[in-house]
PyMOL CGO cylinders between C-alpha atoms (Angstrom):
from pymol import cmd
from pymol.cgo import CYLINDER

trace = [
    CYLINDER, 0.00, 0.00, 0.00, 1.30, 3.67, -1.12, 0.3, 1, 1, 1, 1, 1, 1,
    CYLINDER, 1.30, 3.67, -1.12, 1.49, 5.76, 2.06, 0.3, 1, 1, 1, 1, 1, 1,
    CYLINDER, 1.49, 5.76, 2.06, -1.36, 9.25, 1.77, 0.3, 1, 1, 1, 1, 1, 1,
    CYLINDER, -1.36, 9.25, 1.77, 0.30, 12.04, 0.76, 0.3, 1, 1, 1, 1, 1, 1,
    CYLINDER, 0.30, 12.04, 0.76, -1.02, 15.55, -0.02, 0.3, 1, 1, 1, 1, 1, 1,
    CYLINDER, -1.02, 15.55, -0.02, -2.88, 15.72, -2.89, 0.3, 1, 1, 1, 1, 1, 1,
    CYLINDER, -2.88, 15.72, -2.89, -1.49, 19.31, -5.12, 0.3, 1, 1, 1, 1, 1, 1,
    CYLINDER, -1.49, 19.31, -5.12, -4.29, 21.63, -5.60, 0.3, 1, 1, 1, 1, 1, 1,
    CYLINDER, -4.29, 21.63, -5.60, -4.13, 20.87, -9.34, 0.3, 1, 1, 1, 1, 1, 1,
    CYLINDER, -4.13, 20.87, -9.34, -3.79, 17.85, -11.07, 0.3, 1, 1, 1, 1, 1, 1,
    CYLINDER, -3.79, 17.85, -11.07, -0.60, 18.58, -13.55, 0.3, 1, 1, 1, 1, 1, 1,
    CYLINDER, -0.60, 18.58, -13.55, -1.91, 21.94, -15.46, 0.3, 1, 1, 1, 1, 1, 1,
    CYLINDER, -1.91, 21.94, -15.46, -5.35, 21.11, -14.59, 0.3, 1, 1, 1, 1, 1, 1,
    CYLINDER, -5.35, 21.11, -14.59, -7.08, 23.86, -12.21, 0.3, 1, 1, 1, 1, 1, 1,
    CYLINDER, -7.08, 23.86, -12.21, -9.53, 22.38, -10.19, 0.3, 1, 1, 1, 1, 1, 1,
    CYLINDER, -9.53, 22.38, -10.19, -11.85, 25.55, -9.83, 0.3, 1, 1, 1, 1, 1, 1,
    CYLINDER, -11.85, 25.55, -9.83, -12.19, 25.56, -13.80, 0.3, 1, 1, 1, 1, 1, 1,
    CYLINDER, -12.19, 25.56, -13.80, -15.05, 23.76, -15.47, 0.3, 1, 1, 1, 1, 1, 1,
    CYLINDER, -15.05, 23.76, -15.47, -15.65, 21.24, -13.01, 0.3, 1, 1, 1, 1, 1, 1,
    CYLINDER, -15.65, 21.24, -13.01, -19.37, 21.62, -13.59, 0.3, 1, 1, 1, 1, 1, 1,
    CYLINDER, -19.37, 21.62, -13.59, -20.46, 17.93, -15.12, 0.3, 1, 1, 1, 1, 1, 1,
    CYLINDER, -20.46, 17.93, -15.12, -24.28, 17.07, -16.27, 0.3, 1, 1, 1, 1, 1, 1,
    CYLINDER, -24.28, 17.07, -16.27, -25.51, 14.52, -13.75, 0.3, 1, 1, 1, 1, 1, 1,
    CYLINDER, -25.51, 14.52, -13.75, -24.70, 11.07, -15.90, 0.3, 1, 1, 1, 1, 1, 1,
    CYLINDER, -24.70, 11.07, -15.90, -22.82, 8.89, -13.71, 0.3, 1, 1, 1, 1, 1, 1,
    CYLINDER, -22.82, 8.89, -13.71, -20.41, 6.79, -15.79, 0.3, 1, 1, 1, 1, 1, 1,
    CYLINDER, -20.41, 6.79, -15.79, -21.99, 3.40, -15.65, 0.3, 1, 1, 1, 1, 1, 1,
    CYLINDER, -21.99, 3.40, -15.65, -25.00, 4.41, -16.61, 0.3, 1, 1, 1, 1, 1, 1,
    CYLINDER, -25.00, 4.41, -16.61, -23.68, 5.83, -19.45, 0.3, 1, 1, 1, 1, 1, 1,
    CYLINDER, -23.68, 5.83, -19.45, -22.02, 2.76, -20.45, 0.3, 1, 1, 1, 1, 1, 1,
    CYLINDER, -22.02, 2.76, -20.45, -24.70, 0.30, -20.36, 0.3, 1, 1, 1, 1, 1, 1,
    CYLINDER, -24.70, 0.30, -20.36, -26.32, 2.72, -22.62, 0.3, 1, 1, 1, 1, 1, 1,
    CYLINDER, -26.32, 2.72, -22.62, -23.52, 2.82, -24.60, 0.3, 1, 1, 1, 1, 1, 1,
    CYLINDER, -23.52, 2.82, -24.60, -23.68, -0.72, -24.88, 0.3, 1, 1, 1, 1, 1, 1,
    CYLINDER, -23.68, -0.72, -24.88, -27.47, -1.10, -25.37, 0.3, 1, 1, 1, 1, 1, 1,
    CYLINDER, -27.47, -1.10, -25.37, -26.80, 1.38, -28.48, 0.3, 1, 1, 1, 1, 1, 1,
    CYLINDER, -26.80, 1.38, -28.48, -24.01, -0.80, -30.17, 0.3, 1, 1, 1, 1, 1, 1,
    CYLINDER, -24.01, -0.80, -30.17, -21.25, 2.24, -29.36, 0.3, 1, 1, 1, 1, 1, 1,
    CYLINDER, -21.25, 2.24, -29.36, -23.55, 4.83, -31.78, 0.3, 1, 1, 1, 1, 1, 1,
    CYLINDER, -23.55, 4.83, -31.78, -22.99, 8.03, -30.10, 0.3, 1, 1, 1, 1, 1, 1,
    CYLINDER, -22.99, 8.03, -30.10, -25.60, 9.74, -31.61, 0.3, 1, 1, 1, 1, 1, 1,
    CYLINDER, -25.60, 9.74, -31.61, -28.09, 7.90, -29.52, 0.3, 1, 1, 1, 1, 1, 1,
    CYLINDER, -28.09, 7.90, -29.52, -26.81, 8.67, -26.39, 0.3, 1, 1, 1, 1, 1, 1,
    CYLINDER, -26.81, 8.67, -26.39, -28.45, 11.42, -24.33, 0.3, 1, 1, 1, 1, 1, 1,
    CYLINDER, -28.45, 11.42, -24.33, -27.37, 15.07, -24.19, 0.3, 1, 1, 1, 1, 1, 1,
    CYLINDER, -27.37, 15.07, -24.19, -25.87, 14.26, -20.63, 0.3, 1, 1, 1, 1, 1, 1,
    CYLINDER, -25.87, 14.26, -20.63, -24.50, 10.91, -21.89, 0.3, 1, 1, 1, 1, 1, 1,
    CYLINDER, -24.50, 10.91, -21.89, -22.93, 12.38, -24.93, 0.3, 1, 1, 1, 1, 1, 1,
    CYLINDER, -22.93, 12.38, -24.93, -20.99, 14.83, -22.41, 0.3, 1, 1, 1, 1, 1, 1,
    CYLINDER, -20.99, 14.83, -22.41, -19.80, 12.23, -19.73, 0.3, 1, 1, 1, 1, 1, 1,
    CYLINDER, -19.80, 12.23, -19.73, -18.55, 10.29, -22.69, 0.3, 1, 1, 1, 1, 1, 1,
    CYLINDER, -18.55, 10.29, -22.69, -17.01, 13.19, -24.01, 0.3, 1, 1, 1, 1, 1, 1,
    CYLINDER, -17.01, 13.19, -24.01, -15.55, 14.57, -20.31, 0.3, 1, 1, 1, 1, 1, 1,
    CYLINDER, -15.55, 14.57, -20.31, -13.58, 10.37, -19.74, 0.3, 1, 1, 1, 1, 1, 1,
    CYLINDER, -13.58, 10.37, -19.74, -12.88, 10.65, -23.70, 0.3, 1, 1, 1, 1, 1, 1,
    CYLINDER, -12.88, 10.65, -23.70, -14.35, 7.15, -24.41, 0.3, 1, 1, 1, 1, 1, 1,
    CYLINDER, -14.35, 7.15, -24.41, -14.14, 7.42, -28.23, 0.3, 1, 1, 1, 1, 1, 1,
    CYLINDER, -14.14, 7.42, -28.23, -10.55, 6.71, -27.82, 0.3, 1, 1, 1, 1, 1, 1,
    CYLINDER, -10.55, 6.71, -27.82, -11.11, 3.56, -25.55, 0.3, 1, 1, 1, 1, 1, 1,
    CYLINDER, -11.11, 3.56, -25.55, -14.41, 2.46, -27.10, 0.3, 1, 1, 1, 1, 1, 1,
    CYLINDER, -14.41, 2.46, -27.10, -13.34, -0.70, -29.01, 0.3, 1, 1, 1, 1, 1, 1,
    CYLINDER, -13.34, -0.70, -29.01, -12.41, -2.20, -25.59, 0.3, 1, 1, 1, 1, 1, 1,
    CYLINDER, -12.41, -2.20, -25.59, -15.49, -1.01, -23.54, 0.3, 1, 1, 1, 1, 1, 1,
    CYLINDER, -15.49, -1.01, -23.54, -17.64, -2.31, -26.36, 0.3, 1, 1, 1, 1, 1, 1,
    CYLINDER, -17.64, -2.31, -26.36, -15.51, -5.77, -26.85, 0.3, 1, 1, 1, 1, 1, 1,
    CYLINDER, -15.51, -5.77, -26.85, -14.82, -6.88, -23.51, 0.3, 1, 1, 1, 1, 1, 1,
    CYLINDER, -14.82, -6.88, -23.51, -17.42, -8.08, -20.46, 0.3, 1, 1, 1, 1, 1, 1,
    CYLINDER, -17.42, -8.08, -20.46, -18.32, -5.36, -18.03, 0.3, 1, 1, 1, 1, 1, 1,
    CYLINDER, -18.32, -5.36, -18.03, -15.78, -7.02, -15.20, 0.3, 1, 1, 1, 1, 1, 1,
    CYLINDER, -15.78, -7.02, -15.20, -13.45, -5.24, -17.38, 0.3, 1, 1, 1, 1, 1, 1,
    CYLINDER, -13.45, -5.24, -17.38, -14.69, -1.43, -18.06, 0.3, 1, 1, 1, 1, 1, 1,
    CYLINDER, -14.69, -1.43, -18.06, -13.30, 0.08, -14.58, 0.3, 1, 1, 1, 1, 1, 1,
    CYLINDER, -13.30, 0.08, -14.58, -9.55, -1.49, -15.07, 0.3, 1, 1, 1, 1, 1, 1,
    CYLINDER, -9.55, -1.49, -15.07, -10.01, -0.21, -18.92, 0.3, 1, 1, 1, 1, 1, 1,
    CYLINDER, -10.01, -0.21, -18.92, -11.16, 3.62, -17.62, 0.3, 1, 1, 1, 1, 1, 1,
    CYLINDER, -11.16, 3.62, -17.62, -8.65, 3.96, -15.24, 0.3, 1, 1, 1, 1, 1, 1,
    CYLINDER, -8.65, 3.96, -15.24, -5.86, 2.94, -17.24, 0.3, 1, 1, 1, 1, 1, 1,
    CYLINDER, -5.86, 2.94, -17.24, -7.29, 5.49, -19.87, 0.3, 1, 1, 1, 1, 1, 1,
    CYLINDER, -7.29, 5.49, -19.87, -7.22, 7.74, -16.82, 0.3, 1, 1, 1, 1, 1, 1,
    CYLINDER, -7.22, 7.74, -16.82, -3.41, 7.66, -15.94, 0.3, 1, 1, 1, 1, 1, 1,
    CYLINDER, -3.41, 7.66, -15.94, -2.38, 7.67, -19.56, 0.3, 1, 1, 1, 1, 1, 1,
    CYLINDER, -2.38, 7.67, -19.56, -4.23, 10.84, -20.54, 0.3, 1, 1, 1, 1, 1, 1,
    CYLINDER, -4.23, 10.84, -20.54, -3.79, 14.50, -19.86, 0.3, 1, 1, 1, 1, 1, 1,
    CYLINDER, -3.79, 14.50, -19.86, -5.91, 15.77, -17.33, 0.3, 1, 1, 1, 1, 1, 1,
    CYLINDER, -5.91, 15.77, -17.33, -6.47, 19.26, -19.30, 0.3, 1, 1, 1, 1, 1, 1,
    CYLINDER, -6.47, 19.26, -19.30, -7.77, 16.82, -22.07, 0.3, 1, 1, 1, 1, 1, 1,
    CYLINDER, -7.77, 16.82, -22.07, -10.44, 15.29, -19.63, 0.3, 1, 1, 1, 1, 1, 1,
    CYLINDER, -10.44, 15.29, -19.63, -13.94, 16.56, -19.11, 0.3, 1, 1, 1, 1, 1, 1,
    CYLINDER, -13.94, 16.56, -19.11, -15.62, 17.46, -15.64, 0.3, 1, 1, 1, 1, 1, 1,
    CYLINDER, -15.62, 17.46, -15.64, -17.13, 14.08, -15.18, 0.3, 1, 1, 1, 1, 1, 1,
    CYLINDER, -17.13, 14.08, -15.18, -13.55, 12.59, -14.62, 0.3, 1, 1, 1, 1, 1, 1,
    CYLINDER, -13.55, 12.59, -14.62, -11.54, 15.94, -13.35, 0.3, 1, 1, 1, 1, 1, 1,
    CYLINDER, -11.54, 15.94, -13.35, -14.61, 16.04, -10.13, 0.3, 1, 1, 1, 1, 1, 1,
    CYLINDER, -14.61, 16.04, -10.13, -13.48, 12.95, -9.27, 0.3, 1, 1, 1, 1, 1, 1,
    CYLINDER, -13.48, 12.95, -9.27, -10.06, 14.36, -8.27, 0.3, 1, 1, 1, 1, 1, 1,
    CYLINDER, -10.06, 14.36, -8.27, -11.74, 17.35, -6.94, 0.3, 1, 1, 1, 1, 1, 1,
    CYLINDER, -11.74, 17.35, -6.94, -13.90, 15.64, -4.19, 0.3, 1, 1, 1, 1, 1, 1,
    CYLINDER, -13.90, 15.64, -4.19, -10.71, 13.15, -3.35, 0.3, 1, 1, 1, 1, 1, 1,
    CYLINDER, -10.71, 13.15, -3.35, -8.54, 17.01, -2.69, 0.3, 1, 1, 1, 1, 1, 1,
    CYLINDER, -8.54, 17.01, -2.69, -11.41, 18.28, -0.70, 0.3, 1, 1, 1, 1, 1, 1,
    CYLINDER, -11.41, 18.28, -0.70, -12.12, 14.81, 1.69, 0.3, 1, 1, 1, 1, 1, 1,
    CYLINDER, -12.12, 14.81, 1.69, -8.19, 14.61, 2.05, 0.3, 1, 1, 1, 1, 1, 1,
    CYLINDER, -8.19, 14.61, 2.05, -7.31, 18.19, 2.75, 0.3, 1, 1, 1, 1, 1, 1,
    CYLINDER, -7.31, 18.19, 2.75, -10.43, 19.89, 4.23, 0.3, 1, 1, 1, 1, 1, 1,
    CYLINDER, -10.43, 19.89, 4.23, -12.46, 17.01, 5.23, 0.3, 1, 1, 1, 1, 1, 1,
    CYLINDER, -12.46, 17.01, 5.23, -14.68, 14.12, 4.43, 0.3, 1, 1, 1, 1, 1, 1,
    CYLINDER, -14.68, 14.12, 4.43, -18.09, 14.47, 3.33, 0.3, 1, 1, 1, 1, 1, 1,
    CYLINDER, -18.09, 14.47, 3.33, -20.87, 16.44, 1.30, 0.3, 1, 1, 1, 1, 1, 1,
    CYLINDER, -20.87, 16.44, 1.30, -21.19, 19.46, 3.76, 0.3, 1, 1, 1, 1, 1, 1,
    CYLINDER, -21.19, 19.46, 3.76, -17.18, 19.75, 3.95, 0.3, 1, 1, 1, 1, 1, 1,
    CYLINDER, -17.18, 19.75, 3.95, -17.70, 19.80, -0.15, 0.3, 1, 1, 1, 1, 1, 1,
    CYLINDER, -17.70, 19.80, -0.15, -20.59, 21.77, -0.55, 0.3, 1, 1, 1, 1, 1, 1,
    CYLINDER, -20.59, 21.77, -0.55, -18.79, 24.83, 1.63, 0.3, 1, 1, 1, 1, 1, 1,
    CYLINDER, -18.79, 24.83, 1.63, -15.22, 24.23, -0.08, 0.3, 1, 1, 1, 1, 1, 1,
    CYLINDER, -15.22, 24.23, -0.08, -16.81, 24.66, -3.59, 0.3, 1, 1, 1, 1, 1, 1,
    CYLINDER, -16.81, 24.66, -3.59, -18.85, 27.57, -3.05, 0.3, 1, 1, 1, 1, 1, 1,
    CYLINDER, -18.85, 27.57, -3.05, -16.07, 28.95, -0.90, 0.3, 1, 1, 1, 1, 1, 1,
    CYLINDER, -16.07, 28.95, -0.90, -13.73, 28.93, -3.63, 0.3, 1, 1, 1, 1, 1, 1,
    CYLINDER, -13.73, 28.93, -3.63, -15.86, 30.81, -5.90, 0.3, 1, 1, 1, 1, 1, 1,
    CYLINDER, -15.86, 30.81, -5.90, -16.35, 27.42, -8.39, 0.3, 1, 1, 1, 1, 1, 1,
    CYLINDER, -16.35, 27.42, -8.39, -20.59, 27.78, -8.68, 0.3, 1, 1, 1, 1, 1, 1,
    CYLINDER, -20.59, 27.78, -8.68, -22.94, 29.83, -6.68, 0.3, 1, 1, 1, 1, 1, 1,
    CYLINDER, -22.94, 29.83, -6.68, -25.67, 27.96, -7.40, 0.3, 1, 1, 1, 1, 1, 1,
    CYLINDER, -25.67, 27.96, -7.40, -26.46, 24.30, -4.89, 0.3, 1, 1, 1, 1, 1, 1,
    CYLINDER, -26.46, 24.30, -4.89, -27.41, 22.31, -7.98, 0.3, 1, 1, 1, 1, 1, 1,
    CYLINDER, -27.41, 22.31, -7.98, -24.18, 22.60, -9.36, 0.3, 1, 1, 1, 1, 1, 1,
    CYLINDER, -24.18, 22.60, -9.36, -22.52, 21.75, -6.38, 0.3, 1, 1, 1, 1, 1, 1,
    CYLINDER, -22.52, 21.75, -6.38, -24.35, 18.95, -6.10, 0.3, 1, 1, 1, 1, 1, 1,
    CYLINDER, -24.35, 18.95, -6.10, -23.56, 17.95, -9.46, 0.3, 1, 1, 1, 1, 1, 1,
    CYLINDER, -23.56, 17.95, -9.46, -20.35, 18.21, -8.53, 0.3, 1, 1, 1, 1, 1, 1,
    CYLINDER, -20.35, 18.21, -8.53, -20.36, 15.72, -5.61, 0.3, 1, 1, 1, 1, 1, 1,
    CYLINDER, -20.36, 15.72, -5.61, -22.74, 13.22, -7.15, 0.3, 1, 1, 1, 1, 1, 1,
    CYLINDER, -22.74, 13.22, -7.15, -20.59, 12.80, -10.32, 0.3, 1, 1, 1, 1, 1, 1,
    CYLINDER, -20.59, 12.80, -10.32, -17.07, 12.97, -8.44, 0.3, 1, 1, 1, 1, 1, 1,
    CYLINDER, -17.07, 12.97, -8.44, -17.88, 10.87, -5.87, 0.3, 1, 1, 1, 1, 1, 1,
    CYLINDER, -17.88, 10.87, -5.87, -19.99, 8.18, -7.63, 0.3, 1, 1, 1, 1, 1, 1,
    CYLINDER, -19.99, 8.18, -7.63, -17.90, 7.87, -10.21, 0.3, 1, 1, 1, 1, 1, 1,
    CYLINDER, -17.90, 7.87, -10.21, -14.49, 7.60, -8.12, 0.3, 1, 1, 1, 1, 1, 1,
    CYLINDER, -14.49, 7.60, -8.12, -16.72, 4.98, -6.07, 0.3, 1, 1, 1, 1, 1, 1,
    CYLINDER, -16.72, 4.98, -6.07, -17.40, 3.22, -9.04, 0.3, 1, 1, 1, 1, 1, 1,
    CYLINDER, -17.40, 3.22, -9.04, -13.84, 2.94, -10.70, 0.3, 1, 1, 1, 1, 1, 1,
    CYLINDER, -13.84, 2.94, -10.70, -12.74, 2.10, -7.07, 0.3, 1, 1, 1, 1, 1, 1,
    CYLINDER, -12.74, 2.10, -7.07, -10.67, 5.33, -6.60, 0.3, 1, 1, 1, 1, 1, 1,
    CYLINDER, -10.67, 5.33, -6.60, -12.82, 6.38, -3.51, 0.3, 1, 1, 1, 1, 1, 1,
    CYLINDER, -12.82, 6.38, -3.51, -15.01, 5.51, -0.71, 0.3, 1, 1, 1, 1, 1, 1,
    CYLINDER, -15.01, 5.51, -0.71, -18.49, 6.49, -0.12, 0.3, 1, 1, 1, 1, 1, 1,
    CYLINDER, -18.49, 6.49, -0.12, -17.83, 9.51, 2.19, 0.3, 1, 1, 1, 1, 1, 1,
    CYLINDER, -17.83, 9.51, 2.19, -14.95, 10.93, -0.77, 0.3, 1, 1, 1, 1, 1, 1,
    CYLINDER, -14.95, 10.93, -0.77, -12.12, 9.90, 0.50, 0.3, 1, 1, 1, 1, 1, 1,
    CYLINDER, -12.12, 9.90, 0.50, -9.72, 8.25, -0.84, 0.3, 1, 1, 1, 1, 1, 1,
    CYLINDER, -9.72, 8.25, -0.84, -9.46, 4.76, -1.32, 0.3, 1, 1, 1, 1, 1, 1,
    CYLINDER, -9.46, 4.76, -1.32, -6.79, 3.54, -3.46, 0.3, 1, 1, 1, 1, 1, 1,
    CYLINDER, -6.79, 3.54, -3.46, -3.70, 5.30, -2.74, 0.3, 1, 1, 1, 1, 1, 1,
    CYLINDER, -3.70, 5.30, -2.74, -1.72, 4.02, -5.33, 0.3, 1, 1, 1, 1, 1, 1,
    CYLINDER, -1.72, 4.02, -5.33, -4.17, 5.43, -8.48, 0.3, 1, 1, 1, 1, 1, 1,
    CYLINDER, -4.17, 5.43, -8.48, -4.07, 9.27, -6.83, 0.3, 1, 1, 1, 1, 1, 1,
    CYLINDER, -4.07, 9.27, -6.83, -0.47, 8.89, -6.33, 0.3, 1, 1, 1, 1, 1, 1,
    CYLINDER, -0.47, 8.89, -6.33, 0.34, 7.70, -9.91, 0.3, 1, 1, 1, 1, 1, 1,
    CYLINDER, 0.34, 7.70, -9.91, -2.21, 9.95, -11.59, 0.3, 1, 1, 1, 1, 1, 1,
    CYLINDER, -2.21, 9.95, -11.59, -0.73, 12.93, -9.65, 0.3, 1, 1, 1, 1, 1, 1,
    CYLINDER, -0.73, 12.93, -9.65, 3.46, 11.94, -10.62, 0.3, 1, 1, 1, 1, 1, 1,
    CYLINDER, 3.46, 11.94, -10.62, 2.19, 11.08, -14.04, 0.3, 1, 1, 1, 1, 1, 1,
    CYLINDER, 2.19, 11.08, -14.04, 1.14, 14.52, -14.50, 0.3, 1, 1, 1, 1, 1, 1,
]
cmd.load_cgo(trace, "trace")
């Protein structure tokens, strides 16, 4: 296991008070629809079509659409560590944001909720919840976090913040 460290308040050039905004679509869901469609983009949802977009799936889609669903996390976060995070979308980008927050300020949605409209990201509640929702259900999903934003696998923050 990698020992915690501090988590940089960027993630390589990547500000993390810059369109962090994402449309609620949590990534699953937007793969099993990806799936159900046979990989045609143009029948995914407005707010699919932009958490696709925000993880950068056209580049990865062969493999999402070719191999079982047991697969798709390892697949994403490989795609994760091996891509820019100024290339990356909100969708993925939040998920670093709520792990900085939990691990430097605090676990939880209240600790989140005060950071992000402390820090002058979104005045409005829905998009702070937007925030949250997609960050932290997606980083649960891929593994990256636990349920109360913290971090749960060391070694993934760690490499995708050297990497970068």
């Amino acid at each position: 296991m990698v020992e915690p460290f501090i988590l940089p308040n960027k993630l390589g050039a990547r500000s993390l008070h810059i369109k962090v905004i994402p449309t609620v679509c949590n990534l699953k869901n937007m793969l099993i629809k990806l799936i159900q469609v046979n990989g045609d983009y143009s029948q995914l949802k407005a707010w699919e079509k932009r958490s696709y977009k925000a993880y950068r799936i056209e580049e990865i889609k062969n493999e999402i659409l070719n191999l079982p669903e047991g697969n798709w996390k390892e697949i994403i976060r490989k795609h994760i560590l091996n891509g820019n995070p100024s290339e990356f979308g909100a969708s993925c980008i939040d998920i670093y944001l709520v792990a900085y927050v939990a691990e430097t300020y605090g676990k939880g949605k209240d600790i989140f909720y005060n950071y992000v409209k402390g820090n002058g990201i979104t005045e409005k509640d829905n998009s702070v919840f937007a925030i949250w929702q997609v960050g932290k259900g997606d980083g649960v999903y891929l593994g990256i976090l636990h349920n109360n934003g913290a971090v749960k696998d060391w070694n993934f923050l760690k490499s995708w913040v050297e990497r970068n």
